[in-house]
N, CA and C atoms as a LAMMPS dump frame, in Angstrom:
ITEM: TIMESTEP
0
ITEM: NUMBER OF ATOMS
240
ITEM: BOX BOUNDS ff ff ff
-5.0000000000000000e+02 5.0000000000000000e+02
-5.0000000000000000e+02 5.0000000000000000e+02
-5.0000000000000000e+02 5.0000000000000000e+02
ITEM: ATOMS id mol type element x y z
1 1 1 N 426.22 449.286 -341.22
2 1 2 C 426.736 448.011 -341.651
3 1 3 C 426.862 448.039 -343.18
4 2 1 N 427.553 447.813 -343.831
5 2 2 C 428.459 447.452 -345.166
6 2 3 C 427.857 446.439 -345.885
7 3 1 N 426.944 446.402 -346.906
8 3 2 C 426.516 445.185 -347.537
9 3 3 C 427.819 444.676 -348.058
10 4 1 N 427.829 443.128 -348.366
11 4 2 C 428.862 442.559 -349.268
12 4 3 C 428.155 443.005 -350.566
13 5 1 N 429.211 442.901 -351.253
14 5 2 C 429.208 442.848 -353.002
15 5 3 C 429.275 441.523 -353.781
16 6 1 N 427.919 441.404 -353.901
17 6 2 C 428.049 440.228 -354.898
18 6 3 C 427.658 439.986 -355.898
19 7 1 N 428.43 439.758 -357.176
20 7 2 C 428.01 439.403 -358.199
21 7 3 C 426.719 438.757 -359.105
22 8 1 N 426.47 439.566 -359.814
23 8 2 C 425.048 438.669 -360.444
24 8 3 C 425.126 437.502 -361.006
25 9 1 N 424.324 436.436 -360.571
26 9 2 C 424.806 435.44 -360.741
27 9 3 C 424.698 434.472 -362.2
28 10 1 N 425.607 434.05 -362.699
29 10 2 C 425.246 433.301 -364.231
30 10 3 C 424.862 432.026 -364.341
31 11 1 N 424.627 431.234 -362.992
32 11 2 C 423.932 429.837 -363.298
33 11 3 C 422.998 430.31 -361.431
34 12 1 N 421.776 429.905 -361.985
35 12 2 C 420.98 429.931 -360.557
36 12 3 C 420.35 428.466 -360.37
37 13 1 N 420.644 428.344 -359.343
38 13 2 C 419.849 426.847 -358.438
39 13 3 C 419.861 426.441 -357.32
40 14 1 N 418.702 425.736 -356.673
41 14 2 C 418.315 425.976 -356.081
42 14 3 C 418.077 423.952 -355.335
43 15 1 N 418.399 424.006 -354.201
44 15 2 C 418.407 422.754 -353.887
45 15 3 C 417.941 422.864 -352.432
46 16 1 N 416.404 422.171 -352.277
47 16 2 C 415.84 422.142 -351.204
48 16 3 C 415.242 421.101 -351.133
49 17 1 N 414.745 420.248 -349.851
50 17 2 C 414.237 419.513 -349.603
51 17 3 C 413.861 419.095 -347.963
52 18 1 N 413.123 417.946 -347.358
53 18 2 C 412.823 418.586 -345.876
54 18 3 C 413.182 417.318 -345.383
55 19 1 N 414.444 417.131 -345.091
56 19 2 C 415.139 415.756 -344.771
57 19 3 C 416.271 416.002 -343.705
58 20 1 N 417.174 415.055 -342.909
59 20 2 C 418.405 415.334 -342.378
60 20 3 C 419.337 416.33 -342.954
61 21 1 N 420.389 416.97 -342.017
62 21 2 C 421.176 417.87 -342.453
63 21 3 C 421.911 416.817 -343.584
64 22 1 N 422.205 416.076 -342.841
65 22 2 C 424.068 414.591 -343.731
66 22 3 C 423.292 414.452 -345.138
67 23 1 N 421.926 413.913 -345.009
68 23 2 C 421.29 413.747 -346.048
69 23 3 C 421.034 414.661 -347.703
70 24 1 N 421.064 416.21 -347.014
71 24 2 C 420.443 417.11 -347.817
72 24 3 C 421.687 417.629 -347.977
73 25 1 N 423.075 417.748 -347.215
74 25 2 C 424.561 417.527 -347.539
75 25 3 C 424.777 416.647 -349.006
76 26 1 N 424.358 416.163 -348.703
77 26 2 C 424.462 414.93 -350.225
78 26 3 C 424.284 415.266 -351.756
79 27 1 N 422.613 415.832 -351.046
80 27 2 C 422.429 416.076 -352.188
81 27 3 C 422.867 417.877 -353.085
82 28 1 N 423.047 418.819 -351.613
83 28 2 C 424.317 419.71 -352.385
84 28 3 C 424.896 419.751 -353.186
85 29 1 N 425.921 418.67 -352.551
86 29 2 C 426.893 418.092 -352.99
87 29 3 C 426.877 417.721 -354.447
88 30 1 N 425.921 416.569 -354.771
89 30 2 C 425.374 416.351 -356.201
90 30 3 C 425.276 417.404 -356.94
91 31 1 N 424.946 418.204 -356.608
92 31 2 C 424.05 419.775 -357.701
93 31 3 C 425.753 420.196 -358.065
94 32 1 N 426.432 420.411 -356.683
95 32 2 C 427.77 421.274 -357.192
96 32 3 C 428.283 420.498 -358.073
97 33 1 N 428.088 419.343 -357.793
98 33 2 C 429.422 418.632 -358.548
99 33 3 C 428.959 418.948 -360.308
100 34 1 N 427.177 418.256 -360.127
101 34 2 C 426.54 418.124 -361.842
102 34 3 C 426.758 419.762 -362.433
103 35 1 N 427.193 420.535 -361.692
104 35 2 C 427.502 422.169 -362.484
105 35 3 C 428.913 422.424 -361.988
106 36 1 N 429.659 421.18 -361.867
107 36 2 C 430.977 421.896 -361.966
108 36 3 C 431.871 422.77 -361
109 37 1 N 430.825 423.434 -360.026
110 37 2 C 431.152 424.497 -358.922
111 37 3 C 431.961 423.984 -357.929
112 38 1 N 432.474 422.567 -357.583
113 38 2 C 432.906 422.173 -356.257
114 38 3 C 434.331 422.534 -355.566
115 39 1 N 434.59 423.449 -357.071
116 39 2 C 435.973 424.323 -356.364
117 39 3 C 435.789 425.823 -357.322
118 40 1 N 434.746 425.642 -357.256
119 40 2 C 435.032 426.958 -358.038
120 40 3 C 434.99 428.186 -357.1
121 41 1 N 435.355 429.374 -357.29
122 41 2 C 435.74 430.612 -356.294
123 41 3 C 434.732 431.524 -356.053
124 42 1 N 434.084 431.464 -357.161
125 42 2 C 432.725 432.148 -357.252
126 42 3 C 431.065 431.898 -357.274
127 43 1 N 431.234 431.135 -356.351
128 43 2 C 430.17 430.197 -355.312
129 43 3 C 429.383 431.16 -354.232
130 44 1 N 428.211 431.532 -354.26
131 44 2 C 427.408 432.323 -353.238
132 44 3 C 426.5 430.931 -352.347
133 45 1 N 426.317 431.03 -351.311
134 45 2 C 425.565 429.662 -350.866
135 45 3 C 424.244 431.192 -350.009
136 46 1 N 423.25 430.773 -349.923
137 46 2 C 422.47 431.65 -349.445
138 46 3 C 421.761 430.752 -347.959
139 47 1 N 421.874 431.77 -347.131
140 47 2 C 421.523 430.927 -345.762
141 47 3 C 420.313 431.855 -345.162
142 48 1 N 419.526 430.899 -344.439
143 48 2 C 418.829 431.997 -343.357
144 48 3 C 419.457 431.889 -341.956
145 49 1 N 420.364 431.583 -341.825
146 49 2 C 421.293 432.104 -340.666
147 49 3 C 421.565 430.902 -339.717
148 50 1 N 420.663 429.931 -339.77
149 50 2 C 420.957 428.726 -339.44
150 50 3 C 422.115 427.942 -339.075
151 51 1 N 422.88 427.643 -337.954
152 51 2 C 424.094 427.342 -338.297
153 51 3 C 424.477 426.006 -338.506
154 52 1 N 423.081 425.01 -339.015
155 52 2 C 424.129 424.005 -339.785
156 52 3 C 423.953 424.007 -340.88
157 53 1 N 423.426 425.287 -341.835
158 53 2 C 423.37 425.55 -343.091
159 53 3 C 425.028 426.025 -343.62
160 54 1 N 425.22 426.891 -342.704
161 54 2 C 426.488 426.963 -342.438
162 54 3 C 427.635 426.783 -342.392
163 55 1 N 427.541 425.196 -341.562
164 55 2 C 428.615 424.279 -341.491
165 55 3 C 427.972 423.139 -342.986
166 56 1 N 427.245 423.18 -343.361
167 56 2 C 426.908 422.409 -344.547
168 56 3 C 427.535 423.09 -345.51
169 57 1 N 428.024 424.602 -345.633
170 57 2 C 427.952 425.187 -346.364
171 57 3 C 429.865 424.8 -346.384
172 58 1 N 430.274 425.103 -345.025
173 58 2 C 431.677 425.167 -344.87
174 58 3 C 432.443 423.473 -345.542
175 59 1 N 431.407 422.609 -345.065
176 59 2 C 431.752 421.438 -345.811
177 59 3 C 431.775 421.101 -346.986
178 60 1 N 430.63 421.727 -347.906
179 60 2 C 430.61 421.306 -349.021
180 60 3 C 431.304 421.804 -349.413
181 61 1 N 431.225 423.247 -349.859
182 61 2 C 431.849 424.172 -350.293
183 61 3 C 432.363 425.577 -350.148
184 62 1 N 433.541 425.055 -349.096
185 62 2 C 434.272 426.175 -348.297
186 62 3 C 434.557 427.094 -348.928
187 63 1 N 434.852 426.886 -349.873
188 63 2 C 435.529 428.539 -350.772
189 63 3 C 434.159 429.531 -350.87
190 64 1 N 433.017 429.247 -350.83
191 64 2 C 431.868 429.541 -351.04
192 64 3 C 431.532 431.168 -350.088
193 65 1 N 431.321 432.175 -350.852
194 65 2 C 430.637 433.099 -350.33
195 65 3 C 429.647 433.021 -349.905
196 66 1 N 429.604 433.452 -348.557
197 66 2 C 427.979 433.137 -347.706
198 66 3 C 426.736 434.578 -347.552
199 67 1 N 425.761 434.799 -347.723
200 67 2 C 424.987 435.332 -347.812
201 67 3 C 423.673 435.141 -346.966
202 68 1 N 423.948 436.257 -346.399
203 68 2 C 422.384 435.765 -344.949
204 68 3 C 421.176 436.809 -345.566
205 69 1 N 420.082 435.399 -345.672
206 69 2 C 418.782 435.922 -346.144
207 69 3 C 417.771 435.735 -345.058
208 70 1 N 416.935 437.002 -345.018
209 70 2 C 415.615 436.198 -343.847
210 70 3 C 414.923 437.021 -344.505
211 71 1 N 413.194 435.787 -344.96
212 71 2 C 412.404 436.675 -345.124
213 71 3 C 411.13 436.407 -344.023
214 72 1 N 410.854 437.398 -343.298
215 72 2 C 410.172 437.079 -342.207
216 72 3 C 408.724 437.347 -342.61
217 73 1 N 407.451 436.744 -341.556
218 73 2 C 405.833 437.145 -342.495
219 73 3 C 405.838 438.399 -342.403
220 74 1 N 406.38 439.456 -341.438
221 74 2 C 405.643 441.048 -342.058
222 74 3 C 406.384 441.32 -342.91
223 75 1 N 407.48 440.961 -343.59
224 75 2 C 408.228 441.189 -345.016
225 75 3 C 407.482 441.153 -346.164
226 76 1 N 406.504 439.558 -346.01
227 76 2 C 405.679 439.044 -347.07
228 76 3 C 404.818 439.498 -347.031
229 77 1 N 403.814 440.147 -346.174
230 77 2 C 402.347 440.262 -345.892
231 77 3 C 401.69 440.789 -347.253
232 78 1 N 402.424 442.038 -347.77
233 78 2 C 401.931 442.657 -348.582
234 78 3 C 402.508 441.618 -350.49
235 79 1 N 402.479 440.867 -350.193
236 79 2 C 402.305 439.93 -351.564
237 79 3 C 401.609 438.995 -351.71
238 80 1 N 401.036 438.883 -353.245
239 80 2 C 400.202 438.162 -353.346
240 80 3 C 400.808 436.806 -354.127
């Protein structure tokens, strides 16, 4: 399998919280807009595979390169 190529990124952030999908849609939304990104082309959205991260992702910001992350506990075990 072929990793994608993606660019290092020049603004990082990070928007989480433990609420409804519509809800936490919102506030996406907010972050892209307060940095400008809501059409921009060079948009990475990072998912753990989830698919209404997904479709959150396709809504907010469709142009958006998607990136599937999982970090599972025997990944972590060995960090402190």
């Amino acid at each position: 399998m072929e990793r994608p190529r993606v660019a290092a990124p020049t603004i990082r952030t990070v928007v989480a919280n433990v609420e409804g999908a519509s809800i936490f849609a919102e506030r996406v939304r907010a972050e892209a807009d307060r940095l400008k990104v809501t059409t921009a082309s060079d948009v990475t959205v990072l998912g753990d595979g989830a698919e209404w991260i997904w479709n959150l992702a396709a809504d907010v910001l469709p142009q958006a390169a998607g990136v599937l992350t999982c970090i599972t506990r025997s990944s972590t075990s060995g960090l402190r």
